[in-house]
C-alpha positions, 0 to 999 in steps of 0.5 A: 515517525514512518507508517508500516502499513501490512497489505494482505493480499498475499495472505489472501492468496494463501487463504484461498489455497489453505485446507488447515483453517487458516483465518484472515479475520484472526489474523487480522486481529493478530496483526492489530497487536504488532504495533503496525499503523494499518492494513490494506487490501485490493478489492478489485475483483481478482480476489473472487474467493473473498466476498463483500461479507468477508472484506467487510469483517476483515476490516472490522477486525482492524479496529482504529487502524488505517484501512486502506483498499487498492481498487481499479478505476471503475464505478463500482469499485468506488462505490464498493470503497464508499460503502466499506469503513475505509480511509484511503483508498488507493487507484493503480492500474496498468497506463492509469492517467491514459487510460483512466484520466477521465474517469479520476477526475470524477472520482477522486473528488466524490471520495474526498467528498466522502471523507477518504484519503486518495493515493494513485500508484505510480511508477518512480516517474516525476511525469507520473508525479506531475498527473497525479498532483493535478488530479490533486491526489492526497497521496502517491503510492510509488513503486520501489522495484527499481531499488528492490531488485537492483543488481549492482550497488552502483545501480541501486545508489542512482535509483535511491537519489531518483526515488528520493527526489521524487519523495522530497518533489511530492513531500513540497507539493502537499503529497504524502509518500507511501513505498511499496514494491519487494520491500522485505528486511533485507532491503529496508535499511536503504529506504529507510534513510529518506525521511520524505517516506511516510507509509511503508506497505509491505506484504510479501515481505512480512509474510515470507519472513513470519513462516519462520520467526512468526508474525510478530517478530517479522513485523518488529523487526521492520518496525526497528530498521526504519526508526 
């Protein structure tokens, strides 16, 4: 059975505009209730209002969840991640395997070392595939913007037969698949016919549609359309 996994940024990002007391620890605990299977976070650095003390009772409150953190390829950021209870951590960064190839090399197997999981975020792209199964990635992170934001129903078939290709070629060399990309309800019915899916990360999504039937609901209803 597919994973939903609740990415919070754009619940941080709200946070840190909010004057009305909006908790993300609370809401953390609210959402360990919806039947969701983790929750992930980017701990890069772009988020400077949420310091370490707040990531580490964020992800206190997600109890037995899979934790998951996005971080950049750097050696602070991996130590961060190693400091943290967390179980997968994602690498994604602009030109990833130019720029950071190096870098992946040393990490990945230190975090395996340390028990995590470890995904790369690549684009749709069997080259990306192929680098990130050298590097002997646990999971690939693919985007789904391709399929989210086609124009044309023509157009989004083709992307569905690319992106599941890609799934079925990463699921036979030993890889997990996980979605994310402007995924929301409206969309996820054309996912959710690759079964070779196996975590969606979906945060806009959710959140534009809890504004109005709460986030209860809004989690339920993605939970129903990928069973």
């Amino acid at each position: 059975m597919p994973h939903i996994e609740l990415n919070l940024d754009p619940f941080v990002k709200l946070w840190t505009q909010s004057n009305n007391g909006f908790s993300l620890p609370a809401l953390s605990a609210i959402a360990h209730l919806t039947g969701i299977n983790g929750m992930s976070l980017t701990i890069d650095g772009a988020n400077s209002k949420l310091s370490e003390r707040d990531i580490e009772v964020l992800f206190a409150t997600m109890g037995k969840l899979r934790k998951g953190a996005h971080i950049t390829p750097r050696a602070d950021m991996v130590q961060l991640a190693m400091d943290l209870d967390i179980d997968v951590v994602t690498f994604f960064a602009n030109d990833i395997f130019d720029t950071y190839s190096d870098d992946l090399k040393k990490f990945i197997p230190r975090l395996k070392e340390s028990g995590r999981l470890v995904s790369i975020k690549i684009d749709a792209s069997i080259d990306q595939l192929k680098k990130a199964y050298k590097l002997s990635a646990d999971f690939v992170e693919i985007c789904t913007k391709d399929i989210t934001s086609a124009k044309t129903a023509e157009d989004e078939v083709m992307r569905v037969e690319e992106f599941s290709l890609l799934t079925r070629t990463a699921e036979k060399n030993g890889m997990g698949v996980s979605a994310s990309g402007g995924i929301n309800h409206s969309n996820i019915y054309t996912l959710s016919s690759m079964e070779t899916i196996e975590n969606y990360i979906i945060g806009e999504g959710v959140l534009t549609r809890a504004i109005f039937v709460g986030l209860d609901e809004a989690i339920h209803d993605l939970r129903n359309a990928i069973l």
